[in-house]
C-alpha positions in Angstrom: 0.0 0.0 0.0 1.0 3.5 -0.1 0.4 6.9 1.3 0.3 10.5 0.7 2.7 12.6 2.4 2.8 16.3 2.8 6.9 17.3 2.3 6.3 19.9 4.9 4.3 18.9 8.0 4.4 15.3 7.5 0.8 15.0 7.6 -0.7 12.0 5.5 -3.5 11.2 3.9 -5.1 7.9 2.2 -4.1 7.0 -0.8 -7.6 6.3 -2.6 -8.2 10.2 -2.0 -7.7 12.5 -4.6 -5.6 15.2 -2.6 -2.4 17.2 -4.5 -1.7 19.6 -1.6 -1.8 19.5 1.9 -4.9 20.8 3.4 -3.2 21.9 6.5 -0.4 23.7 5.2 -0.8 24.2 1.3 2.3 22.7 0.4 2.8 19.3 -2.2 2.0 16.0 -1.1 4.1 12.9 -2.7 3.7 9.3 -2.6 5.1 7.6 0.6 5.6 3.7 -0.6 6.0 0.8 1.4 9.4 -0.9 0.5 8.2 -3.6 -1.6 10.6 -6.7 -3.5 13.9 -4.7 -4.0 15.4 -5.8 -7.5 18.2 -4.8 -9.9 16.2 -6.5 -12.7 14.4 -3.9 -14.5 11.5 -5.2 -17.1 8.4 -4.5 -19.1 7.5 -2.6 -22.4 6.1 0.8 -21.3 7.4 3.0 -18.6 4.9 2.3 -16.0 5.8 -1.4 -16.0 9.5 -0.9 -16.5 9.4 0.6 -12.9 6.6 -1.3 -11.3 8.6 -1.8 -8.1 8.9 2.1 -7.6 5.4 3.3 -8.4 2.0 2.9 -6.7 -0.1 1.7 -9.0 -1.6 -1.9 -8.7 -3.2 -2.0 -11.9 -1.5 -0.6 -15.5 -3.2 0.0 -18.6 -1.6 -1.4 -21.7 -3.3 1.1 -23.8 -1.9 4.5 -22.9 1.7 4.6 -23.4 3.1 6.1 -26.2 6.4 4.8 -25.8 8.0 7.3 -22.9 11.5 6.5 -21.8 14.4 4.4 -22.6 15.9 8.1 -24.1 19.1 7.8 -24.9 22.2 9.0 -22.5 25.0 9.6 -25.1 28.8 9.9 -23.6 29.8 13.7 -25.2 33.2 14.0 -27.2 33.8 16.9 -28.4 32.3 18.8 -25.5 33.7 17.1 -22.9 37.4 17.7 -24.8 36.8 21.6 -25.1 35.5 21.4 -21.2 38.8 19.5 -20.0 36.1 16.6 -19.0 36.3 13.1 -19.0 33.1 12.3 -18.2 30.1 14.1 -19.4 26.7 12.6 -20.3 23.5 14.1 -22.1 20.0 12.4 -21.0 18.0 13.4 -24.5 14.5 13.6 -23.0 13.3 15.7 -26.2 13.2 12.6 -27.6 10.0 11.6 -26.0 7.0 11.1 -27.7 6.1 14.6 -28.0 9.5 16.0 -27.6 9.8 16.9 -23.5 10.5 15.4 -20.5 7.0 15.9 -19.2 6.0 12.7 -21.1 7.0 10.9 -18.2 4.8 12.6 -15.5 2.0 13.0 -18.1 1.5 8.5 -18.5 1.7 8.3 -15.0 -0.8 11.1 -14.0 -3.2 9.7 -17.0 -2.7 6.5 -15.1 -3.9 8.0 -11.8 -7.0 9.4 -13.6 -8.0 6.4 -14.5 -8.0 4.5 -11.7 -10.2 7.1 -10.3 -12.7 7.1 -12.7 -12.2 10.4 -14.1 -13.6 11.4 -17.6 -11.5 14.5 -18.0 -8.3 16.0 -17.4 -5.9 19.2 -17.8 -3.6 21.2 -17.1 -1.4 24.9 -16.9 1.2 24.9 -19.1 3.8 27.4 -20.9 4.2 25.1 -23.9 5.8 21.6 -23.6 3.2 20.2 -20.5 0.0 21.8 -22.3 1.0 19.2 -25.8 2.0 16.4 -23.5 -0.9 16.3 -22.0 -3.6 16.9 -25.1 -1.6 13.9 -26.6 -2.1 11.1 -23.8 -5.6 12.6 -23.0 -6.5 11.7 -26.4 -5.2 8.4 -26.7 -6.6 7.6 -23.2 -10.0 8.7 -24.6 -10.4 11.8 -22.3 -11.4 15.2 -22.3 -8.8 17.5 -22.0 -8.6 21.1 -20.9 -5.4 23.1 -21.5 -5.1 26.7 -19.5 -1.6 28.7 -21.1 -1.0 32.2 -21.2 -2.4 34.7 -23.5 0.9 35.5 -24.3 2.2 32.3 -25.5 4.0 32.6 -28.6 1.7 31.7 -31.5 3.9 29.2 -32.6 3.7 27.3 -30.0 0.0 27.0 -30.1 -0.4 24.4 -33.1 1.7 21.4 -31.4 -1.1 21.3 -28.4 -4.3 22.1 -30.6 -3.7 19.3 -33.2 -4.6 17.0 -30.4 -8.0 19.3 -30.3 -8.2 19.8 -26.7 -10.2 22.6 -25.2 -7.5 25.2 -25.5 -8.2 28.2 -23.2 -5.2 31.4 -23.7 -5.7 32.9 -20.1 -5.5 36.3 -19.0 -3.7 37.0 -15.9 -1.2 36.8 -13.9 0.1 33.3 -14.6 1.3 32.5 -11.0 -2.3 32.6 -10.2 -3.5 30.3 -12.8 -2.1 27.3 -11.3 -4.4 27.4 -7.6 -7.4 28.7 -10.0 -7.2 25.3 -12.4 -6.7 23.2 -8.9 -10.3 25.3 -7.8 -12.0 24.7 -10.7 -11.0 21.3 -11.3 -12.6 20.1 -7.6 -15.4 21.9 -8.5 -16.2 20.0 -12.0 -14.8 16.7 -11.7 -11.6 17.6 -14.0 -8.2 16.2 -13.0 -5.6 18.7 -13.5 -2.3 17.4 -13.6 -0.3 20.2 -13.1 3.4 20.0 -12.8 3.7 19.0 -8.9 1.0 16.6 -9.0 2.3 13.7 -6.6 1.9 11.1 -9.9 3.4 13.5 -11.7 6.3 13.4 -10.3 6.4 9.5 -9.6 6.3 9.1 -13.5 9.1 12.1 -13.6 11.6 10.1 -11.4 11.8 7.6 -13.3 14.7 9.7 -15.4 16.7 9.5 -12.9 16.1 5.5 -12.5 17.1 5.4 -16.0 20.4 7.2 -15.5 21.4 4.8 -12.9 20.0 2.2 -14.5 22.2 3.2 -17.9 25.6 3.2 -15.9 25.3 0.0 -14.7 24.4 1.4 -11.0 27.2 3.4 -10.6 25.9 6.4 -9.9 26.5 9.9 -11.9 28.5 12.7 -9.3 26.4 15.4 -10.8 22.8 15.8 -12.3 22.2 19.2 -14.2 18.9 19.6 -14.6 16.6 22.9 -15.7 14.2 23.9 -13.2 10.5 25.5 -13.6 7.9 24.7 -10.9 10.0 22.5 -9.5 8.5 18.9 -9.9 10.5 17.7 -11.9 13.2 18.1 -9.5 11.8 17.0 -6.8 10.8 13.3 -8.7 14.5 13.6 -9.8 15.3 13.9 -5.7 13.1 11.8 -4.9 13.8 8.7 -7.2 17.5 9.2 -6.1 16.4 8.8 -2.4 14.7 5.8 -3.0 17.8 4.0 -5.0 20.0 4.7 -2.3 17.2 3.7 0.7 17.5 0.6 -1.6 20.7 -0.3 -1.8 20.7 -0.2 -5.7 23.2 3.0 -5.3 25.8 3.6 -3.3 25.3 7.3 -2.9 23.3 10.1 -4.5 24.5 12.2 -6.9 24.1 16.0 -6.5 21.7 17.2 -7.9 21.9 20.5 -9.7 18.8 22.4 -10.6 19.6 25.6 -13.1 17.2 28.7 -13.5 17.3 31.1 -16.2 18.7 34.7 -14.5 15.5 36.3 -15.3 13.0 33.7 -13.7 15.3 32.3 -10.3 13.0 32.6 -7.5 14.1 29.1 -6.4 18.0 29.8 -7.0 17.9 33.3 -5.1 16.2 31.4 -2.0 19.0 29.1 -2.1 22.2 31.5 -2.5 20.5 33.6 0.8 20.2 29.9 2.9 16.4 30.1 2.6 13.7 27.4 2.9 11.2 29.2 1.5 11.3 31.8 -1.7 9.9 34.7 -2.6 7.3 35.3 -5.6 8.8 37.3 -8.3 6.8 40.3 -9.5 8.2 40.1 -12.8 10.2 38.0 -15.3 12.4 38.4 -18.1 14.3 35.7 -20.2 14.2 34.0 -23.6 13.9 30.8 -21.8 10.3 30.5 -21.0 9.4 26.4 -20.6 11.5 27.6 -17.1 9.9 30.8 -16.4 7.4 30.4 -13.6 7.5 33.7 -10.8 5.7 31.4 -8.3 6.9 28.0 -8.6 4.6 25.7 -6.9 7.5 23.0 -5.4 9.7 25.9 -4.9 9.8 25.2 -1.0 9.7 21.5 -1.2 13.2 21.2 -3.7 15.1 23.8 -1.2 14.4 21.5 1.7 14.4 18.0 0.5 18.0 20.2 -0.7 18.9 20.2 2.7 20.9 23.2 2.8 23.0 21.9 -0.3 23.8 18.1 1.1 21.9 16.6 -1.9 22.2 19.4 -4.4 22.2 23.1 -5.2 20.2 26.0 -7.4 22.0 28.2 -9.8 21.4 30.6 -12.4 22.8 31.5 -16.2 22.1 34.4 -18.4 20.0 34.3 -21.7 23.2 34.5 -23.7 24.9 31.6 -21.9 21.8 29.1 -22.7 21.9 30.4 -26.5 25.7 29.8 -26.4 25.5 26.6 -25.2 22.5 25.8 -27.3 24.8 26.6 -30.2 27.4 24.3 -28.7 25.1 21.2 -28.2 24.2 21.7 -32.1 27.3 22.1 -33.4 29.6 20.0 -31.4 27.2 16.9 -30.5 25.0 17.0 -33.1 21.5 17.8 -30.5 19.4 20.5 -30.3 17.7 21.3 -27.6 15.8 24.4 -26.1 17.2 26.8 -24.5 15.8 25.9 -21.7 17.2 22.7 -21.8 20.8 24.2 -22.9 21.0 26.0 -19.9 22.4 22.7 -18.1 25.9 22.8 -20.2 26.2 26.5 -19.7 25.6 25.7 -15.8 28.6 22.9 -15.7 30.7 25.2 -18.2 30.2 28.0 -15.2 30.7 25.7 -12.4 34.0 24.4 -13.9 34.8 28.0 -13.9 34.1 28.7 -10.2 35.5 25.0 -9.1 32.3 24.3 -7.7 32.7 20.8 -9.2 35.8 19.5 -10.9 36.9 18.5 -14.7 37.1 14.7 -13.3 33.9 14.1 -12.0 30.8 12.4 -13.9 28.5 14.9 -15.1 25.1 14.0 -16.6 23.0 17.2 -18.3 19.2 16.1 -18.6 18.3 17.9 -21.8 14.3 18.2 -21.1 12.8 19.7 -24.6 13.6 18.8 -28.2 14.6 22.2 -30.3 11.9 21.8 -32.6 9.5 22.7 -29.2 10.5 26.4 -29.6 11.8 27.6 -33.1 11.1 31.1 -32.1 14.6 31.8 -31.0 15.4 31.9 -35.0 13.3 35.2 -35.0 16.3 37.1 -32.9 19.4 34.8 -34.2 18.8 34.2 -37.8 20.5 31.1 -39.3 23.9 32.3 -41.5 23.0 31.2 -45.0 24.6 31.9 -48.2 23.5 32.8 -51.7 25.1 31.7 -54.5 23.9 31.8 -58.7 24.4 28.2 -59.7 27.3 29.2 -61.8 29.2 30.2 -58.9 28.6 27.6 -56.7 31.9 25.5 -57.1 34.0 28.3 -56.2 32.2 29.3 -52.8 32.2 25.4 -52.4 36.1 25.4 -52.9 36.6 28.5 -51.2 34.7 27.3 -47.9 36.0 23.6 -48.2 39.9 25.8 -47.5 38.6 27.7 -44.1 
């Protein structure tokens, strides 16, 4: 059997209830397992059978998985040779089924809904969530009801309506659309998954299962990983916790979250020794899958954190991400986000302040697929040349000599 938890007070609740937050305190619950048969042998075809032995559910439809997981974690060469590293690792999550990380928390919360009997589901989303979770909606047969922005880039738009969701652009502050969906979801009978949903994140720790699970148990030293609301964190922290409470690793790896300078609520909390952060009043960066003023496991990352023993929050600047989105293209041969980018420039800048050395093993999760977000083309165009066909085999000859 298992349990829901609130990260704060402790308090739990039953697990057959559909609860997200704690009612005493407002902060996430997560799912408190009993330790079941402990196993290195890791099988099954979709996600949620792959990792049976870590996740609640008793019963898993065969019907609703896309094919999430088993990304690939490819060793970097180049990179790592510019860097001075020996060991650095790219987790490719944009090569989910709909090209994000959030695939992962998106089969498992579907699978949630269904064992409670719900007929429609949703959620608040910048981009990347909002198409993740029109996709599995669909092909579980539900409604779905997708809450972004008003001023989500119109590009973006297409990638979630094709699944023909109600798609709702919102008004308002978005910090505040998050409690509203939870209100109006308890009111109709809609399950909004939103990013700190307890399932959610038991389907988003699975990445770091994987990870382990891909270097033969050995354990990474470092994790870089983008951070938004802060779920996807916290499943990374969590599945960690429960490998070592296991004995399937010998230690944890840290865990580095990165923020984008211009949204770090979460990163300023930790640099001033706080276990709590403060709501931004304003935002401003490129990078906006990880742009979120009030993220809703803010609190619950810096403390299961502990004061930096399992990890630590740090920022880059706009330019670094596009630089070292420009790097993972060019020199690896994946393109990611920016958002997702922002991991390299974060171990790039941590080499440079010797907060973790050129020796150690260095995995970057690379959440969102570049084709997510081809706005950034807009303010960097692509260098092209123009040629007459005539001329062609000297600007051929003359470029093959640089």
């Amino acid at each position: 059997m298992a349990s829901l938890v609130c990260s704060l007070c402790g308090a739990t609740y039953p697990y057959v209830e559909h609860r997200q937050r704690c009612s005493k305190d407002g902060e996430p619950l997560h799912v408190q397992l009993d330790r079941g048969e402990e196993k290195k042998e890791i099988g099954g075809d979709s996600l949620l059978h792959r990792w049976q032995q870590f996740l609640p559910f008793g019963r898993i439809s065969d019907d609703i998985d896309l094919g999430v997981g088993n990304t690939p974690l490819v060793k970097s060469r180049r990179l790592a040779s510019r860097l001075g590293m020996a060991d650095l690792y790219f987790k490719n999550e944009g090569l989910n089924p709909t090209g994000s990380f959030k695939d992962r928390g998106t089969v498992a919360g579907i699978q949630r809904a269904l064992d409670l009997g719900f007929k429609a589901v949703g959620t608040v989303s910048s981009g990347n969530m909002a198409g993740s979770m029109a996709a599995f909606a669909a092909r579980a047969g539900l409604d779905c009801f997708i809450m972004v922005s008003s001023r989500i880039l119109p590009e973006k738009l297409g990638p979630v309506g094709i699944y023909h969701p109600y798609l709702m652009l919102v008004d308002g502050d978005y910090g505040d659309l998050y409690q509203e969906s939870l209100r109006i979801g308890e009111e109709l009978g809609i399950y909004f998954i939103v990013g700190d949903d307890p399932f959610r994140v038991e389907g988003q720790k699975t990445v770091a299962l994987e990870i382990c699970l891909e270097m033969n148990w050995q354990a990474p030293d470092f994790i870089f990983m983008p951070v938004s609301s802060g779920g996807n964190m916290s499943g990374v922290l969590k599945g960690l916790r429960e490998l070592e409470e296991r004995g399937m690793i010998a230690r944890r790896p840290q865990v580095v979250g990165v923020q984008a300078e211009g949204s770090s609520p979460i990163a300023k909390a930790f640099l001033q020794g706080k276990e709590s952060f403060e709501r931004l009043q304003s935002t401003n960066t490129i990078c906006g899958a990880i742009t979120n003023p009030n993220p809703p496991s803010g609190n619950r990352v810096l403390r299961w954190l502990e004061g930096g023993r399992y990890g630590r929050v740090m920022t880059v600047t706009d330019d670094e991400a596009l630089a070292a989105q420009r790097e993972l293209a060019e020199g690896e041969g994946i393109w990611v986000q920016p958002d997702s980018a922002v991991t390299l420039a974060a171990v790039r800048k941590s080499l440079e302040q010797g907060t973790i050395d050129p020796s150690a093993r260095v995995v970057c999760i690379l959440t969102g697929n570049g084709l997510k977000d081809p706005s950034i083309f807009k303010a960097r165009p692509v260098e092209t040349r123009q040629v007459a066909l005539e001329g062609l085999r000297d600007l051929v000859t003359s470029l093959s000599k640089e």
